[in-house]
NUVEX-192721 format. One record per residue (C-alpha): residue in three letters; x, y, z. Coordinates in Angstrom, 1 decimal. Layout:
ALA_X_Y_Z
...
END
This chain:
UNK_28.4_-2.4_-0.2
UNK_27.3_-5.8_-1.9
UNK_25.4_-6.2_-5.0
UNK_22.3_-7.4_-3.4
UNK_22.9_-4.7_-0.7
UNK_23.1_-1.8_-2.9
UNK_20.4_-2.9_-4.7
UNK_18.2_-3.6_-1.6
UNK_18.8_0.1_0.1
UNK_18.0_1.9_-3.4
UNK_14.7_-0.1_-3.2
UNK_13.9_0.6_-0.1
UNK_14.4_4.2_-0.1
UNK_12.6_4.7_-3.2
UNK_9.5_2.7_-1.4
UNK_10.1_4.9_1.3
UNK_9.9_7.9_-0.5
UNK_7.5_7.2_-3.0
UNK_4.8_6.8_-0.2
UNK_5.5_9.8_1.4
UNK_6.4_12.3_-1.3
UNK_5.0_11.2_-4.7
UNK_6.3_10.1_-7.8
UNK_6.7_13.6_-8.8
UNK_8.0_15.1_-5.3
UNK_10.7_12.2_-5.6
UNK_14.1_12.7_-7.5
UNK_16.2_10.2_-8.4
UNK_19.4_12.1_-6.5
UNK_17.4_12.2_-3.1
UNK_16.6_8.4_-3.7
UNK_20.7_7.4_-4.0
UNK_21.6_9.9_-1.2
UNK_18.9_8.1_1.5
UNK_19.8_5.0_0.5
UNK_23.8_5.5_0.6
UNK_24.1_3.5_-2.3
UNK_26.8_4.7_-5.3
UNK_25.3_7.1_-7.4
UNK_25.7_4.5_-10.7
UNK_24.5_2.0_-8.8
UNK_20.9_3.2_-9.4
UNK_21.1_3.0_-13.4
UNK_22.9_-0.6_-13.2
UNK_20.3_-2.0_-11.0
UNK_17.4_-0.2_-12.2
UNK_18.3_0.1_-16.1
UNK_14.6_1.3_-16.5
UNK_15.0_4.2_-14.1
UNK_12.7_5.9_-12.2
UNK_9.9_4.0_-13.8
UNK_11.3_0.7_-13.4
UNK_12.3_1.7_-9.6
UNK_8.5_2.8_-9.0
UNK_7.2_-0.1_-10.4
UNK_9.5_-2.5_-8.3
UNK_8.4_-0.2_-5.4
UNK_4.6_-0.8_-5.9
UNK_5.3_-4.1_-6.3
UNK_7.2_-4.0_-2.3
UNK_4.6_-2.1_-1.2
UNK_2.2_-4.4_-2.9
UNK_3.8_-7.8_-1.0
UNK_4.5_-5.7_2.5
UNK_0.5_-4.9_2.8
UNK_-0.9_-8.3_1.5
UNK_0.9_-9.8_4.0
UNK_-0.5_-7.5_6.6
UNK_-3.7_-8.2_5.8
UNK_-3.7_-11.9_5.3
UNK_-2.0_-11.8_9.0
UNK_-5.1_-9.8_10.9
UNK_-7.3_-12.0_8.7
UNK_-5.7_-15.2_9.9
UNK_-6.0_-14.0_13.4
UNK_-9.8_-13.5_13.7
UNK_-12.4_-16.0_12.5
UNK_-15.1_-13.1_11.8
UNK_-13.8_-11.2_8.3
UNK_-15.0_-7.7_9.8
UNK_-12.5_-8.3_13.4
UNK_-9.9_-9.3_10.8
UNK_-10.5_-6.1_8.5
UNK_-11.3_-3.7_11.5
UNK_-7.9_-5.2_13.2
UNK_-5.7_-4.5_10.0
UNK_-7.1_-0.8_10.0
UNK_-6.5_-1.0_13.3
UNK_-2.7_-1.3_12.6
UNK_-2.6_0.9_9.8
UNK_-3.8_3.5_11.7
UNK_-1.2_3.7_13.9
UNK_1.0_4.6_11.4
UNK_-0.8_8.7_11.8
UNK_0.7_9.0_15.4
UNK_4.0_10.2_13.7
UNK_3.6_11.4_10.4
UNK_7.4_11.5_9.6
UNK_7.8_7.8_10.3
UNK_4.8_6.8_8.5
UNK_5.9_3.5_6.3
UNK_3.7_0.6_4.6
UNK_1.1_3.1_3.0
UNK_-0.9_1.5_-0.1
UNK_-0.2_3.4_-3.3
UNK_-2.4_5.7_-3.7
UNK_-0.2_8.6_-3.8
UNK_1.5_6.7_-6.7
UNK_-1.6_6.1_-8.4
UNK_-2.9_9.5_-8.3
UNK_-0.1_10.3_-10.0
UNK_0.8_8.2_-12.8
UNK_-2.2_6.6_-13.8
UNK_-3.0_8.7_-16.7
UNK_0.8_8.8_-17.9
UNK_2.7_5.5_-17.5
UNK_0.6_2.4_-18.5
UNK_3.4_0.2_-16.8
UNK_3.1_2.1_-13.1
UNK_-0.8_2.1_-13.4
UNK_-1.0_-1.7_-14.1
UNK_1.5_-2.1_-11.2
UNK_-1.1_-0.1_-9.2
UNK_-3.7_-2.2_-10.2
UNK_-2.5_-5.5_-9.6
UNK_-1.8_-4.7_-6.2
UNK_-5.4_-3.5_-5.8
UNK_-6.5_-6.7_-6.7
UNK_-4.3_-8.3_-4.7
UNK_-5.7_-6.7_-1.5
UNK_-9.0_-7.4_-3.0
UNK_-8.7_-11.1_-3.3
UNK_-7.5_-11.5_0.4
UNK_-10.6_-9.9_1.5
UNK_-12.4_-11.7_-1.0
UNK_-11.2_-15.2_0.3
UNK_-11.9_-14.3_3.9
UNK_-15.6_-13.4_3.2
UNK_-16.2_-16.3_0.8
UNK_-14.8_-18.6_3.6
UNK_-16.9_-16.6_5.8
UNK_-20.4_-17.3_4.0
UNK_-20.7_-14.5_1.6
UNK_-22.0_-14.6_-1.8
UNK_-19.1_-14.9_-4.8
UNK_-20.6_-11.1_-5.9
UNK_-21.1_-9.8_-2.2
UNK_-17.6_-11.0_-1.7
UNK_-16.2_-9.2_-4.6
UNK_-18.2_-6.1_-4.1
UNK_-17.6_-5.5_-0.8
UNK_-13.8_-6.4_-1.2
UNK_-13.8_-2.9_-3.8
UNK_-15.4_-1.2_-1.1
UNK_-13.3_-1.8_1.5
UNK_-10.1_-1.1_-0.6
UNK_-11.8_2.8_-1.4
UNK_-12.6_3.1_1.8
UNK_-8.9_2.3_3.3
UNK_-7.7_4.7_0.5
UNK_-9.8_7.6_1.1
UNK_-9.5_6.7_5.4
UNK_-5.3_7.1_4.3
UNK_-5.7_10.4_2.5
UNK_-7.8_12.0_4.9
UNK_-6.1_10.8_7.9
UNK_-2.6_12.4_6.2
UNK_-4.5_15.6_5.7
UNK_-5.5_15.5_8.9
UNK_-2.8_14.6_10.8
UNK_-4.7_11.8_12.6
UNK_-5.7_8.5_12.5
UNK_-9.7_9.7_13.1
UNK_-10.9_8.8_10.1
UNK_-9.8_5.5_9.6
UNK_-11.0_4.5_13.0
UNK_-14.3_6.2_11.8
UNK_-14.0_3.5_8.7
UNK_-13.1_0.9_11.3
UNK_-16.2_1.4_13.2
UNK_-18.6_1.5_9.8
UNK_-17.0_-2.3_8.4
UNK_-19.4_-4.2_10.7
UNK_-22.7_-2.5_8.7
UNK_-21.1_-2.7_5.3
UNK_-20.7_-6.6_5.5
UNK_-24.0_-7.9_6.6
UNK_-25.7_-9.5_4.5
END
């Protein structure tokens, strides 16, 4: 296994796992036995440990899902299609909860927040992040700077409280319930 390819499979079985189980629910030995990686490996790439490797994940997870959203907002011309499509999507993930990959961070959030300043800025920042793509897409759409911005928060607690209950419930119900609501929350 290469540098880069060690390195790569830690990273992505930490993203992995981090969505589905938790910073907490997540050991370091599970992360370099999914990945297949040598077990030093993990400290030489990721001399920060567990921290450093959450961090990098949030920042994967971070990239993966701006992307996804910047796509289904590309693709329709009305900023509630392009929000309701990217829900759309993400709520096909709850058809087989074992499988389930490209989760925001909630989860991760939850978590740490209150004890690691570096994982909780992480968090943040890719909050934002989401935030300004459907920030851009309503501006360009017509909508006030404040509505815009606002509405953007809205739609990110909404998506994040659609993923949790949809986990608990084994289903994607809710967020098609949120799907369905996105229409009335963005008229003006």
């Amino acid at each position: 296994m290469s540098y880069g390819d060690s390195r790569e499979k830690i990273l992505s079985a930490a993203t992995r796992l981090f969505q589905l189980q938790g910073y907490y629910g997540t050991g370091l030995s599970q992360i370099i036995k999914e990945s297949g990686a040598p077990k030093g490996s993990l400290y030489y790439h990721f001399p920060g440990g567990k921290e450093q490797l959450a961090i990098e994940a949030v920042n994967e997870m971070k990239d993966y899902i701006r992307q996804k959203i910047a796509d289904c907002m590309e693709a329709c011309t009305d900023p509630a299609e392009g929000i309701q499509s990217f829900l759309k999507e993400l709520s096909c993930q709850f058809s087989c909860t074992e499988d389930i990959e490209g989760l925001p961070v909630g989860l991760l959030a939850a978590e740490t927040s209150l004890k690691s300043e570096p994982l909780r800025e992480a968090c943040h920042e890719a909050y934002k992040e989401w935030a300004s793509v459907y920030e851009e897409k309503l501006r360009k759409a017509g909508c006030s700077e404040s509505h815009a911005k606002e509405a953007s928060t809205v739609i990110n607690a909404m998506i994040e409280g659609g993923i949790l209950l949809s986990l608990t419930a084994k289903n994607s119900t809710p967020l098609l319930h949120i799907s369905n609501r996105i229409p009335a929350l963005l008229k003006r």
